[in-house]
N, C-alpha and C positions, 0 to 999 in steps of 0.2 A: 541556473544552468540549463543547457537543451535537457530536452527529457525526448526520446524514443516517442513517433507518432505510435498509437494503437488503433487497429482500423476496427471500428465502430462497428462492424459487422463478425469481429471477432469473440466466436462462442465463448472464449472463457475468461475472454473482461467481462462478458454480458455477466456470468456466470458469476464472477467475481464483485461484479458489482449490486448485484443482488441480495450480497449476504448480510449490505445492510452495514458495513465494518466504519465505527469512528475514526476520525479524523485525526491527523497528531500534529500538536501546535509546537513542540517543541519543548513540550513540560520541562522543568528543574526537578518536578518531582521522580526520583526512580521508581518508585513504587507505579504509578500510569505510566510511564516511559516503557517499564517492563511487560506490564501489561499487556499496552495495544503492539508491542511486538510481537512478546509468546500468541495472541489471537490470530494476527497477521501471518505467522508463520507458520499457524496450524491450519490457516484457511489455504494458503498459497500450496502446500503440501499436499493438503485432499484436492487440489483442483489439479494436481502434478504438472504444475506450472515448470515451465524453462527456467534457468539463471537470469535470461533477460525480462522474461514476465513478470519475474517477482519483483525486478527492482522497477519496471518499470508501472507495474500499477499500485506497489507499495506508495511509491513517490507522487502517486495520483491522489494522495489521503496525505498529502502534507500538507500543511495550513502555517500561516502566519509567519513566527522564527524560524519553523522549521522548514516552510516553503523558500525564505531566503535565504537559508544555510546550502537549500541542495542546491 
């Protein structure tokens, strides 16, 4: 799918990208699927991210299945 540009000079992708947060491939597993969400959502929430921020640099840490699912 398109994914939303984020301009590169935007504080709180910088911000957000800093924290360091793994990648999600798409696991079967619930247990890491649950996981790097609840992380995800606690980061996106301390940064008081937008509705379209969060999906759009959430979806920046997709990989593999889960990059060709979105």
């Amino acid at each position: 799918g398109v994914q939303p540009q984020v301009p590169r000079g935007n504080p709180v992708f910088q911000e957000f990208c800093r924290m360091n947060l793994p990648t999600f491939e798409g696991q079967y597993e619930p247990t890491e699927a649950s996981e790097w969400l609840f992380r995800m959502e606690n980061v996106l929430e301390d940064l008081e991210c937008t509705p379209a921020e969060k999906v759009t640099f959430a979806t920046r840490f997709f990989r593999g299945a889960a990059s060709n699912w979105w």
